[in-house]
Gaussian input, Z-matrix of N, CA and C with variables (Angstrom, degrees):
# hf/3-21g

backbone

0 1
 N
 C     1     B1
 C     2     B2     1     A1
 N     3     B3     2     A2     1     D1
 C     4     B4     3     A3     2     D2
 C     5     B5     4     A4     3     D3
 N     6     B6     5     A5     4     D4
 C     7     B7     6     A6     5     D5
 C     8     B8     7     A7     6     D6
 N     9     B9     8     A8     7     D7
 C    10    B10     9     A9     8     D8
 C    11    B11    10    A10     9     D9
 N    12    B12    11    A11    10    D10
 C    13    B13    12    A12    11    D11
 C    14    B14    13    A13    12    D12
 N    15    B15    14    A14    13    D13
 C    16    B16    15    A15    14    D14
 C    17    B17    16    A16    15    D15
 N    18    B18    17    A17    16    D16
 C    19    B19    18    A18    17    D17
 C    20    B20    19    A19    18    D18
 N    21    B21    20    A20    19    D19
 C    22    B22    21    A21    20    D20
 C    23    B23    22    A22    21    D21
 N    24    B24    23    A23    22    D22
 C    25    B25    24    A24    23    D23
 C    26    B26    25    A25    24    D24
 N    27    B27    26    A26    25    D25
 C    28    B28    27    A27    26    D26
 C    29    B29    28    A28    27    D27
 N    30    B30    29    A29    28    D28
 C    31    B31    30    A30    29    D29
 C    32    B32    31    A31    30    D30
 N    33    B33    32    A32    31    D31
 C    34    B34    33    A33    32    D32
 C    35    B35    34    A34    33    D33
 N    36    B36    35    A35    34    D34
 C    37    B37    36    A36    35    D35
 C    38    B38    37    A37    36    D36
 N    39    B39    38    A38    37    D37
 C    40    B40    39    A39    38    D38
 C    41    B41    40    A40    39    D39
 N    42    B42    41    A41    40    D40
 C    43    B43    42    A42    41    D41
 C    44    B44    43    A43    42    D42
 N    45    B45    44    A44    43    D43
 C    46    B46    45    A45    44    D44
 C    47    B47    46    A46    45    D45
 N    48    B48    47    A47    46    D46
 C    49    B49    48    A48    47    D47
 C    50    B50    49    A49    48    D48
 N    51    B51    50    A50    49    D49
 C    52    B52    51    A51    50    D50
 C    53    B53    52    A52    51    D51
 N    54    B54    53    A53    52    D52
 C    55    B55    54    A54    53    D53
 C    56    B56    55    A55    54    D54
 N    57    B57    56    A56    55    D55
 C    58    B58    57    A57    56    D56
 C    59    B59    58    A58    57    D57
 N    60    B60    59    A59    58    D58
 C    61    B61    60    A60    59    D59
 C    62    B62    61    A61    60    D60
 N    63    B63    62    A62    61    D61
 C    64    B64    63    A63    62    D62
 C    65    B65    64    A64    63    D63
 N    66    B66    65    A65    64    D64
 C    67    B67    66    A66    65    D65
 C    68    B68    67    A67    66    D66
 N    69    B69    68    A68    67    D67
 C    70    B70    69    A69    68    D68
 C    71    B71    70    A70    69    D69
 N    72    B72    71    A71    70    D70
 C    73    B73    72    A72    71    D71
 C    74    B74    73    A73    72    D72
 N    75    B75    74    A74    73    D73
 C    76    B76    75    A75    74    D74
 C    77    B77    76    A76    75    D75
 N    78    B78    77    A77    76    D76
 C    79    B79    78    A78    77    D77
 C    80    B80    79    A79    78    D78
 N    81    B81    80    A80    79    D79
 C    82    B82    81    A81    80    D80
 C    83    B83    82    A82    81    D81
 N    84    B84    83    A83    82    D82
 C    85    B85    84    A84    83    D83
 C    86    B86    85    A85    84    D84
 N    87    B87    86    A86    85    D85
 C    88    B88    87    A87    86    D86
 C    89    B89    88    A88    87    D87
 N    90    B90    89    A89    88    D88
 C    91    B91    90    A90    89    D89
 C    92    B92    91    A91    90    D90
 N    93    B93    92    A92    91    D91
 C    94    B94    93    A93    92    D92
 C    95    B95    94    A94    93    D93
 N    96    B96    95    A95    94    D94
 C    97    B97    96    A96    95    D95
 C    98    B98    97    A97    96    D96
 N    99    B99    98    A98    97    D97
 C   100   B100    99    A99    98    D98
 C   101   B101   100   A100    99    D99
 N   102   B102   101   A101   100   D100
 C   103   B103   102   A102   101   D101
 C   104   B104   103   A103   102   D102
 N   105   B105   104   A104   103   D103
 C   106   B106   105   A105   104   D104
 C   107   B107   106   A106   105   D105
 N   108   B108   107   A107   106   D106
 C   109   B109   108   A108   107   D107
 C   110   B110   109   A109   108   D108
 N   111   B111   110   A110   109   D109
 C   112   B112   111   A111   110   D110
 C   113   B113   112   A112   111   D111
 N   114   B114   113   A113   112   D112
 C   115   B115   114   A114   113   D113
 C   116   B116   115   A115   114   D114
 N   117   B117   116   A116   115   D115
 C   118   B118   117   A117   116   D116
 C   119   B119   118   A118   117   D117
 N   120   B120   119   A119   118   D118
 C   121   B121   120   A120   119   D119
 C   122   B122   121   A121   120   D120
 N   123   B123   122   A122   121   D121
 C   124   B124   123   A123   122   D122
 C   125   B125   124   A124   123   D123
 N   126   B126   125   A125   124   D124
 C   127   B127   126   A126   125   D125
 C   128   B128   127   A127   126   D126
 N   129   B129   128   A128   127   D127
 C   130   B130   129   A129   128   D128
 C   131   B131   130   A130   129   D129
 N   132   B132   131   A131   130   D130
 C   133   B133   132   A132   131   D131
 C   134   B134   133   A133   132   D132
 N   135   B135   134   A134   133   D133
 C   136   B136   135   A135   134   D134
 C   137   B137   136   A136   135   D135
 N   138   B138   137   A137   136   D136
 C   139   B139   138   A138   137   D137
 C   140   B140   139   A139   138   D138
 N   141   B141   140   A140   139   D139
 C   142   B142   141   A141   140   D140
 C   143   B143   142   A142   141   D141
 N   144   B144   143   A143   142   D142
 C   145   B145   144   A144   143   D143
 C   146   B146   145   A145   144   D144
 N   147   B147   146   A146   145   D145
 C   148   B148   147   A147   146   D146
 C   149   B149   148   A148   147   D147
 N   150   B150   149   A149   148   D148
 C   151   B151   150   A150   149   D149
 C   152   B152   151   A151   150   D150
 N   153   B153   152   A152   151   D151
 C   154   B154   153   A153   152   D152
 C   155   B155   154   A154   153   D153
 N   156   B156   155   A155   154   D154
 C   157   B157   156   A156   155   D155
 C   158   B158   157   A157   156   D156
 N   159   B159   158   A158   157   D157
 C   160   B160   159   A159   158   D158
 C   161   B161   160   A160   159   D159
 N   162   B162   161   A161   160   D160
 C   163   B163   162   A162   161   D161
 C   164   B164   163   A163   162   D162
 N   165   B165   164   A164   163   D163
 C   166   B166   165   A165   164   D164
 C   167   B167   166   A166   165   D165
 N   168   B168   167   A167   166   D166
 C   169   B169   168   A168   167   D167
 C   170   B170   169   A169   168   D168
 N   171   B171   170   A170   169   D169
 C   172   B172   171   A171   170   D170
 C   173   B173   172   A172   171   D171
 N   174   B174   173   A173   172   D172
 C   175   B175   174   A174   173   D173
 C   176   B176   175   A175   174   D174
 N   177   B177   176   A176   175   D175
 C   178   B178   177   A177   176   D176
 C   179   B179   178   A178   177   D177
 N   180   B180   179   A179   178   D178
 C   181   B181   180   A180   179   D179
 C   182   B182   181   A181   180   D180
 N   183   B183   182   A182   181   D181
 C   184   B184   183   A183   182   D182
 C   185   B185   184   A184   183   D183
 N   186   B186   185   A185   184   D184
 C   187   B187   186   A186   185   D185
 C   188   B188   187   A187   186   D186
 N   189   B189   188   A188   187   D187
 C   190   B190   189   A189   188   D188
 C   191   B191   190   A190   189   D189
 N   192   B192   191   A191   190   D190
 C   193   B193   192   A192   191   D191
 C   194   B194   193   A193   192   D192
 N   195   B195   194   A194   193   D193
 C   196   B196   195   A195   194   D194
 C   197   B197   196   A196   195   D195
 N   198   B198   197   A197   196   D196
 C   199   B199   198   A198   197   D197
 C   200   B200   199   A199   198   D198
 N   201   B201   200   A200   199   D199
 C   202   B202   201   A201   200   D200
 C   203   B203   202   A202   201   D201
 N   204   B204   203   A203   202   D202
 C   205   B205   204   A204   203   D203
 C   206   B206   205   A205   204   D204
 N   207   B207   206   A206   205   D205
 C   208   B208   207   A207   206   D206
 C   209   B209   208   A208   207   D207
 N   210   B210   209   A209   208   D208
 C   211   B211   210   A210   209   D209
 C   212   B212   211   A211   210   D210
 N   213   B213   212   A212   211   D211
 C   214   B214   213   A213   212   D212
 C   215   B215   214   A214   213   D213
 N   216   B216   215   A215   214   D214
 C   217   B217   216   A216   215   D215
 C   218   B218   217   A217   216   D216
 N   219   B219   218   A218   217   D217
 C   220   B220   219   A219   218   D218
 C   221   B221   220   A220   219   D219
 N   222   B222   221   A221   220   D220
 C   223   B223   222   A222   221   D221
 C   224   B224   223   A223   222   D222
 N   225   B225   224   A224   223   D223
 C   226   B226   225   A225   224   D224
 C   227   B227   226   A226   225   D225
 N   228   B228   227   A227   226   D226
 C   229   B229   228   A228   227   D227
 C   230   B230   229   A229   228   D228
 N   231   B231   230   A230   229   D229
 C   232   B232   231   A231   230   D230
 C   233   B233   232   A232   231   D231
 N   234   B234   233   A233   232   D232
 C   235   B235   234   A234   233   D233
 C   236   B236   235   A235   234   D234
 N   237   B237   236   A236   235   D235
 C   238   B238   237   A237   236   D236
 C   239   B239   238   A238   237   D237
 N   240   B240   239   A239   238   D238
 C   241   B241   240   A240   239   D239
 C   242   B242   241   A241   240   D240
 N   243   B243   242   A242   241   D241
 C   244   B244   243   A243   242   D242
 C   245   B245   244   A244   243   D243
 N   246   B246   245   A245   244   D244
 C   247   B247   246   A246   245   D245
 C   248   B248   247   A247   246   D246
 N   249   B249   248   A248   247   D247
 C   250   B250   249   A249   248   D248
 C   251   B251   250   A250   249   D249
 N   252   B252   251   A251   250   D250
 C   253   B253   252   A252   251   D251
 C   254   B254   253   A253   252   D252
 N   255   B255   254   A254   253   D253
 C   256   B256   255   A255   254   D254
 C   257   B257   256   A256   255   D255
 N   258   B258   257   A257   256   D256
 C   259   B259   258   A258   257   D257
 C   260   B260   259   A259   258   D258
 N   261   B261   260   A260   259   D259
 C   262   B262   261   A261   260   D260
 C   263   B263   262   A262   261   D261
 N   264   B264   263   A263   262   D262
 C   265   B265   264   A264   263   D263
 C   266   B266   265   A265   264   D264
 N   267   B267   266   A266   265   D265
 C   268   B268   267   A267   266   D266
 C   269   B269   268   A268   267   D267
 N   270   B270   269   A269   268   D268
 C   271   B271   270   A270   269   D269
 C   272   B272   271   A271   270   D270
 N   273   B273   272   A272   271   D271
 C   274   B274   273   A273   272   D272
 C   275   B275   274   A274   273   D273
 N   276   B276   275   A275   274   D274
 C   277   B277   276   A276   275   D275
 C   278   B278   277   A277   276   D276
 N   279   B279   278   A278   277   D277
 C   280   B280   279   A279   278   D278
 C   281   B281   280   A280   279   D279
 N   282   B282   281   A281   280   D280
 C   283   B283   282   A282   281   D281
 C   284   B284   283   A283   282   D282
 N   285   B285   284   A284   283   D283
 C   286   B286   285   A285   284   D284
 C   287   B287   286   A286   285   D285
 N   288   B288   287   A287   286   D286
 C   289   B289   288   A288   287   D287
 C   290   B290   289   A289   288   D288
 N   291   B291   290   A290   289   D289
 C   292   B292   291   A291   290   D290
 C   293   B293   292   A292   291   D291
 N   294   B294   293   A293   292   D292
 C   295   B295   294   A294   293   D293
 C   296   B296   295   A295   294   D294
 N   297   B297   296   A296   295   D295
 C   298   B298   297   A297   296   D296
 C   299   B299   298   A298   297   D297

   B1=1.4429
   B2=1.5334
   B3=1.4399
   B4=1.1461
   B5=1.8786
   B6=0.9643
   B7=1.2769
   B8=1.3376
   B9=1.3390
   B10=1.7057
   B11=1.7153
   B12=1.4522
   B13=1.7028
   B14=1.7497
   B15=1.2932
   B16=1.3435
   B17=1.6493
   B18=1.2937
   B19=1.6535
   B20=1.7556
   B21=1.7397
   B22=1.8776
   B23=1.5325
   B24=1.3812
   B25=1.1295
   B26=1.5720
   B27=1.8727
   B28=1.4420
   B29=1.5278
   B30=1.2717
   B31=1.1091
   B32=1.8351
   B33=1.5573
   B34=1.5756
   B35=1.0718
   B36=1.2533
   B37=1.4261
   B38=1.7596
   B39=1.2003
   B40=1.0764
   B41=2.1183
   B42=1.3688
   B43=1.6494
   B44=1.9171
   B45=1.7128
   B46=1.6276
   B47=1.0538
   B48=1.1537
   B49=1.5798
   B50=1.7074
   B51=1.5757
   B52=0.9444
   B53=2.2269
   B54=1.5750
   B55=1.4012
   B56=1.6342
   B57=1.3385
   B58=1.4562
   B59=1.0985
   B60=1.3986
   B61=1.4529
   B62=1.8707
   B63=1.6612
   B64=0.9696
   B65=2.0138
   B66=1.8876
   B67=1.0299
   B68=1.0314
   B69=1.5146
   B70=1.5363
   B71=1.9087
   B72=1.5785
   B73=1.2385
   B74=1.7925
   B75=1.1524
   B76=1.8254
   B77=1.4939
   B78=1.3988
   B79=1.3682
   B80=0.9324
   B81=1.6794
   B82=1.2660
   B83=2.0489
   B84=1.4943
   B85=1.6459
   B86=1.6345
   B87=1.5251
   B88=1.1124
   B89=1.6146
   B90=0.6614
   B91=1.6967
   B92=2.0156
   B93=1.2963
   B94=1.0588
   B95=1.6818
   B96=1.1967
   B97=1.9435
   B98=1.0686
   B99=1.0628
   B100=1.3629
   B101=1.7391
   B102=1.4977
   B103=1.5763
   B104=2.0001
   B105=1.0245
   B106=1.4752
   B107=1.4344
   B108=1.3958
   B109=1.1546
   B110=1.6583
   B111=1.5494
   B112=1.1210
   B113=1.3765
   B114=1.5924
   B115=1.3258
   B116=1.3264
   B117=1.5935
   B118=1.4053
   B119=1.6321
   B120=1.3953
   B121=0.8035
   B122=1.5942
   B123=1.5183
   B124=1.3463
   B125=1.6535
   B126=1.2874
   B127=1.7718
   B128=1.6891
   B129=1.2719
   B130=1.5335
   B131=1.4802
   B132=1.2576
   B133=1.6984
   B134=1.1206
   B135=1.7351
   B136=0.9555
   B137=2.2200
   B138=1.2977
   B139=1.9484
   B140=1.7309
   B141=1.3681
   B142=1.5687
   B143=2.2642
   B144=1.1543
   B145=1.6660
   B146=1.6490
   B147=1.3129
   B148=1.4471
   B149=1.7282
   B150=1.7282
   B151=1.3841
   B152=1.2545
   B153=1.5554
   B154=1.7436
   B155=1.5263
   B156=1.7256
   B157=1.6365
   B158=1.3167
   B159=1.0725
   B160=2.0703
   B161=2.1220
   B162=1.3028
   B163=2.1924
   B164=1.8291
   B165=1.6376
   B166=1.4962
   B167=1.1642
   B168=1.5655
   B169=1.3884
   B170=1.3812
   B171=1.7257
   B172=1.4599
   B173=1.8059
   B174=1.3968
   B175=1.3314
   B176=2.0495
   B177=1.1841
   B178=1.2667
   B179=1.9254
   B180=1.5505
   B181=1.5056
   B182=1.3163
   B183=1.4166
   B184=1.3376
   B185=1.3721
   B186=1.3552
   B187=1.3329
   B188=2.3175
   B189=1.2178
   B190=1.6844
   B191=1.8694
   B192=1.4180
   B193=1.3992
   B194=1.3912
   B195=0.9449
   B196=1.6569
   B197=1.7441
   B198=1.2323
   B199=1.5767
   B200=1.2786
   B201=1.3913
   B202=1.5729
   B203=1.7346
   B204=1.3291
   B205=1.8514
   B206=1.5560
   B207=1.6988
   B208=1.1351
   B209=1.8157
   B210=1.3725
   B211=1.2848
   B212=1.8148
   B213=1.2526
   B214=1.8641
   B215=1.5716
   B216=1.0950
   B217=1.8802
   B218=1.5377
   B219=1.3454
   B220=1.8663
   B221=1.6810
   B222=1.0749
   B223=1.6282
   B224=1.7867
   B225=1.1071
   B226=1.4914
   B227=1.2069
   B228=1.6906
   B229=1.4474
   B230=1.3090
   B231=1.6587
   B232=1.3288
   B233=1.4672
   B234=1.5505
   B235=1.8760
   B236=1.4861
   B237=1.5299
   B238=1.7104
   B239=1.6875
   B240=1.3327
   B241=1.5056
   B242=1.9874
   B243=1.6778
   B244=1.7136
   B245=1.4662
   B246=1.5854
   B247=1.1960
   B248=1.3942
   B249=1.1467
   B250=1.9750
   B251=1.5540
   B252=1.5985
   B253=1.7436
   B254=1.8250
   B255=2.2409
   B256=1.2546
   B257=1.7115
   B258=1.0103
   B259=1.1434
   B260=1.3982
   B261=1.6689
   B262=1.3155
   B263=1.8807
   B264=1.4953
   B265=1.0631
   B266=1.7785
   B267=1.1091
   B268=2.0825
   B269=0.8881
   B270=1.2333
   B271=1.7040
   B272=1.5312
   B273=1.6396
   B274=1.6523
   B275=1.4570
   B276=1.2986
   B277=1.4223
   B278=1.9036
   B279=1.2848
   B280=0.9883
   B281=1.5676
   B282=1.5417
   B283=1.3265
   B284=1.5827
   B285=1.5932
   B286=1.7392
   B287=1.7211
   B288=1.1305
   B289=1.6245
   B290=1.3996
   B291=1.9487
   B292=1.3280
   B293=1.3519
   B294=1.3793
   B295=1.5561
   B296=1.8001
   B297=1.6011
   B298=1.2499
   B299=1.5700
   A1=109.20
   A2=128.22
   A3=124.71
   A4=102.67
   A5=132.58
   A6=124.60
   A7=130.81
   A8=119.20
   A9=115.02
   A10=112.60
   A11=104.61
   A12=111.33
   A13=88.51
   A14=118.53
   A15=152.56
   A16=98.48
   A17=101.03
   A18=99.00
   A19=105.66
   A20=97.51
   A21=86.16
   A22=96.99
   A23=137.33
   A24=112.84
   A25=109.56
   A26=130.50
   A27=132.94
   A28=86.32
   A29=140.35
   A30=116.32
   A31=140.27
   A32=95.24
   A33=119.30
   A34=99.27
   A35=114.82
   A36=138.14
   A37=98.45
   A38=129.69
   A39=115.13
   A40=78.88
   A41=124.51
   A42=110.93
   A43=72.12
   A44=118.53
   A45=108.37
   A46=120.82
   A47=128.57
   A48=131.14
   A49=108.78
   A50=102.58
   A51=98.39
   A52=132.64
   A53=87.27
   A54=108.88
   A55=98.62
   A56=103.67
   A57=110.38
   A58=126.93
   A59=111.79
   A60=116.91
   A61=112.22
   A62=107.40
   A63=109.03
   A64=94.01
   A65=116.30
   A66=127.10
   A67=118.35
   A68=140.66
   A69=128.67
   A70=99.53
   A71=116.20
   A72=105.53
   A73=99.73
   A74=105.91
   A75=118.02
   A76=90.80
   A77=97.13
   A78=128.35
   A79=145.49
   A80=122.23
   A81=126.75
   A82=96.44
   A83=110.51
   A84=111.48
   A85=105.96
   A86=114.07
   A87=129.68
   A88=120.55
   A89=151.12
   A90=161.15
   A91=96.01
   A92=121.74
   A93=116.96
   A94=115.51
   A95=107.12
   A96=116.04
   A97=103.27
   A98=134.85
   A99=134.08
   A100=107.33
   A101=97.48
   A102=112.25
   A103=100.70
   A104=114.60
   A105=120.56
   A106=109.07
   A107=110.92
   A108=121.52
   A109=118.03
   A110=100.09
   A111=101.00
   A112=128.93
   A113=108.68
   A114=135.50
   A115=112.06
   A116=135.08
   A117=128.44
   A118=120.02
   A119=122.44
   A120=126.62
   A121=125.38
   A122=141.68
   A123=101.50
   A124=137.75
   A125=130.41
   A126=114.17
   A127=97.94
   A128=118.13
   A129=110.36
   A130=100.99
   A131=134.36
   A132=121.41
   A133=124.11
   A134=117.96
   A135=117.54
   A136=96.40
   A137=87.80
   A138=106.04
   A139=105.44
   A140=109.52
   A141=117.02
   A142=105.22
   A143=81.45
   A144=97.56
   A145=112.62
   A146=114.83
   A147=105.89
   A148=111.62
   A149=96.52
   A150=102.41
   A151=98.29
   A152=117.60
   A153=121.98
   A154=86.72
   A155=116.10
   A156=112.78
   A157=108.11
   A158=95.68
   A159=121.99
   A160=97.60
   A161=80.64
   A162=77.03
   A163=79.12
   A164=153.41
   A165=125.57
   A166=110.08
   A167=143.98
   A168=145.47
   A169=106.66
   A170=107.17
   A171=117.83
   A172=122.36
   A173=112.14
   A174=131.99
   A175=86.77
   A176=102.99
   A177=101.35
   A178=117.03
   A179=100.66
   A180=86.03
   A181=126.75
   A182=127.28
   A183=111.79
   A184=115.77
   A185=137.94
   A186=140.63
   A187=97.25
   A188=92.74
   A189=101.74
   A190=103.33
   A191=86.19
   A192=95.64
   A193=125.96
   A194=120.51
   A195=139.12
   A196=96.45
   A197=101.01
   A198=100.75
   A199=144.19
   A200=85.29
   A201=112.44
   A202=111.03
   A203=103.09
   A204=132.51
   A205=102.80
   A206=129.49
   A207=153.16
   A208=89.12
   A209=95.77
   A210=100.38
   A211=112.72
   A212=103.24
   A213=122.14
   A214=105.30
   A215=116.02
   A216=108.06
   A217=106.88
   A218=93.50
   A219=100.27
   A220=123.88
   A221=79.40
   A222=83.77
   A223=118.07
   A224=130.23
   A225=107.39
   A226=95.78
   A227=130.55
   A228=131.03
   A229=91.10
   A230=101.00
   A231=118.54
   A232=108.12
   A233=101.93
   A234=120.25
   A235=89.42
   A236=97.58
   A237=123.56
   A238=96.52
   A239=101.65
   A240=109.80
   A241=113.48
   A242=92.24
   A243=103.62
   A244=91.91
   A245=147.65
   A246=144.04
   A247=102.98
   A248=109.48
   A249=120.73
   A250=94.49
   A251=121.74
   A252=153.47
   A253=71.40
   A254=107.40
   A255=115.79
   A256=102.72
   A257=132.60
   A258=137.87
   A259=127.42
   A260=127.22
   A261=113.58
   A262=151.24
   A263=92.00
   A264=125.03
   A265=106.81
   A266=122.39
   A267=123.81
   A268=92.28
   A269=83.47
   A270=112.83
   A271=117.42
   A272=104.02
   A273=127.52
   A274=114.68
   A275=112.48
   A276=104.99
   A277=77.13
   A278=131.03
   A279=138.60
   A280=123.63
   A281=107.07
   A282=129.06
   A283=122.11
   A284=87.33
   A285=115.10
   A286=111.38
   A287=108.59
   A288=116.81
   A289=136.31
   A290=101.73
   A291=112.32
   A292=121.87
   A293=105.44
   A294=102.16
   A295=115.61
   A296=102.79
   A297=106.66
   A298=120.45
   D1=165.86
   D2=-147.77
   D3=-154.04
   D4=79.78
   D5=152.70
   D6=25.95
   D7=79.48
   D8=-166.24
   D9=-79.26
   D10=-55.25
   D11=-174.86
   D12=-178.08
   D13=155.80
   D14=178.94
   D15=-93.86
   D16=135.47
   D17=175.78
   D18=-135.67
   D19=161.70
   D20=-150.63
   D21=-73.52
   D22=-17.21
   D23=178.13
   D24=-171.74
   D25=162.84
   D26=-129.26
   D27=-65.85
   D28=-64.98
   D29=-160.65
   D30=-75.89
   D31=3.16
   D32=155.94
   D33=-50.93
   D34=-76.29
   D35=-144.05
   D36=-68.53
   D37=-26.69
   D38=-151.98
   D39=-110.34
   D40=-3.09
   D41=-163.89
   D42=-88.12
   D43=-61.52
   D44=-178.18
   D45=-56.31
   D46=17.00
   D47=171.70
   D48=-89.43
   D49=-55.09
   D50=176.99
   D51=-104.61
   D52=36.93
   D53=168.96
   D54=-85.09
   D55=-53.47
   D56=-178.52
   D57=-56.08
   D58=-43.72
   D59=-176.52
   D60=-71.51
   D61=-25.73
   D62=-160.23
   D63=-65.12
   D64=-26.57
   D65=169.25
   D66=-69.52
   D67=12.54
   D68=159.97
   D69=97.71
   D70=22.77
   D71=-171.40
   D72=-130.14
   D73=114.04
   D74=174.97
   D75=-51.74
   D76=139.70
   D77=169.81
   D78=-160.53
   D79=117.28
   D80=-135.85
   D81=-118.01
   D82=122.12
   D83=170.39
   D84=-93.60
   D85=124.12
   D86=175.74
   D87=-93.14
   D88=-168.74
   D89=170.94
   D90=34.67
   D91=40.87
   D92=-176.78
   D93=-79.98
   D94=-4.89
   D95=165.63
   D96=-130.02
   D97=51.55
   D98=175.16
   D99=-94.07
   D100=-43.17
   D101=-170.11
   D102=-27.60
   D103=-42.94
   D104=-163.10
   D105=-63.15
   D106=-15.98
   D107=-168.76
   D108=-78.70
   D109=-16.00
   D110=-165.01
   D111=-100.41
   D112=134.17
   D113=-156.29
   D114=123.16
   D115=-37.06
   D116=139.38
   D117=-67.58
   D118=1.76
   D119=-173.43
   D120=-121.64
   D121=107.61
   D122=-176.79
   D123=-52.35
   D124=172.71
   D125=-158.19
   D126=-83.78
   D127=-24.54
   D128=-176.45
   D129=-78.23
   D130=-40.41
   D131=170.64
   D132=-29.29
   D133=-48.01
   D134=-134.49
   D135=-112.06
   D136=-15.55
   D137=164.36
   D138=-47.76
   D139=108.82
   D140=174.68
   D141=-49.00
   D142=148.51
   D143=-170.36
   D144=-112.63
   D145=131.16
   D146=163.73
   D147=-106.89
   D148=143.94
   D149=-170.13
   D150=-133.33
   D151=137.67
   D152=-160.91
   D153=-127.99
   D154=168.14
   D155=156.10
   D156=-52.99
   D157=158.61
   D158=153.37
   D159=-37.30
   D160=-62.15
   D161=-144.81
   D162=-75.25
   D163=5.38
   D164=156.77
   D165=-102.23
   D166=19.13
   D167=-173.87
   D168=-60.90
   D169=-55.72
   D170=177.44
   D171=-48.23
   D172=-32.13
   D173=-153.14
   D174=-98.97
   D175=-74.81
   D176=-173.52
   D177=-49.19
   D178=-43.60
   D179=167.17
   D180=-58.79
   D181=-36.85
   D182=174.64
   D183=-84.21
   D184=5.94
   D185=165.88
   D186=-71.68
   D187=-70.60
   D188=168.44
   D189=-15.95
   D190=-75.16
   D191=-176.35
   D192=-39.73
   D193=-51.47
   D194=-171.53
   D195=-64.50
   D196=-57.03
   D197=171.95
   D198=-46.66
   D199=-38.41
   D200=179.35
   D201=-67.81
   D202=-49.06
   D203=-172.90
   D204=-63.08
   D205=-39.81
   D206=-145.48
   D207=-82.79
   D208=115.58
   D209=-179.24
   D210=-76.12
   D211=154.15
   D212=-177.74
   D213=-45.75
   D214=136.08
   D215=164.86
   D216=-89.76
   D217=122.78
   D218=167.03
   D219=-101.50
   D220=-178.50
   D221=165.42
   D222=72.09
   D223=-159.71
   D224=-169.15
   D225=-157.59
   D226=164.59
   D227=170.48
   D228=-130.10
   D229=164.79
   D230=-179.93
   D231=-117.78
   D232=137.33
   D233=-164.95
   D234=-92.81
   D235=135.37
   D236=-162.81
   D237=-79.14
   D238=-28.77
   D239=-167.50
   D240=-66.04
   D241=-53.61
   D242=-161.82
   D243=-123.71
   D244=5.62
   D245=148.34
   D246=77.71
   D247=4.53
   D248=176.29
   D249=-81.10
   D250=148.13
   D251=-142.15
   D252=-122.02
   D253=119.35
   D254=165.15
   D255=-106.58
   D256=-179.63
   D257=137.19
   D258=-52.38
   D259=105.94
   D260=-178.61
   D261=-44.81
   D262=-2.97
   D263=-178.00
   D264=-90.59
   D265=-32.14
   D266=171.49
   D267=-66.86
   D268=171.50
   D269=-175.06
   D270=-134.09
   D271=-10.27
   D272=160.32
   D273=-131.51
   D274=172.69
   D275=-139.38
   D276=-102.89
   D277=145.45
   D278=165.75
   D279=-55.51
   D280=-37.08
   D281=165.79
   D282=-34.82
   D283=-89.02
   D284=-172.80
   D285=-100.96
   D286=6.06
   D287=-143.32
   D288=2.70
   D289=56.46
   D290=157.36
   D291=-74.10
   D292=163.10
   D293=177.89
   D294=-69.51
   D295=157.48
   D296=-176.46
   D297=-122.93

């Protein structure tokens, strides 16, 4: 396995974990208790790690990438159900949690 990118913290690491995987790529988070370490530790040691095979390094970095580049969703929709304003980015309504 091979060192993909360091992410700033466990639940980064664990949302690009499972972007990848959702792409068909095993993925393993390393330094995931490390956090405790720190102050005996320098702060980049102790930053959880993603580690992919050798032959998906190529594939997963530019998946990373795309993600990374992929601009924020704004703005908000309105649930047909309870007429309450979601974030355009759900997919249930925060409200009633019908679909949106």
């Amino acid at each position: 396995m091979k060192r993909l990118c360091r992410a700033a913290n466990l639940p980064e690491a664990h949302i690009l974990r499972g972007l990848l995987e959702q792409a068909g790529i095993e993925t393993r988070v390393f330094n995931e208790h490390a956090q405790g370490g720190v102050g005996q530790l320098p702060v980049q040691e102790s930053w959880p790690e993603l580690w992919v095979d050798e032959q998906d390094l190529v594939r997963a970095a530019a998946l990373l990438d795309a993600f990374q580049r992929s601009a924020p969703a704004t703005g908000t929709r309105t649930c047909a159900a309870c007429a309450e304003d979601s974030p355009s980015n759900f997919q249930i309504c925060w409200n009633c949690g019908a679909p949106l």
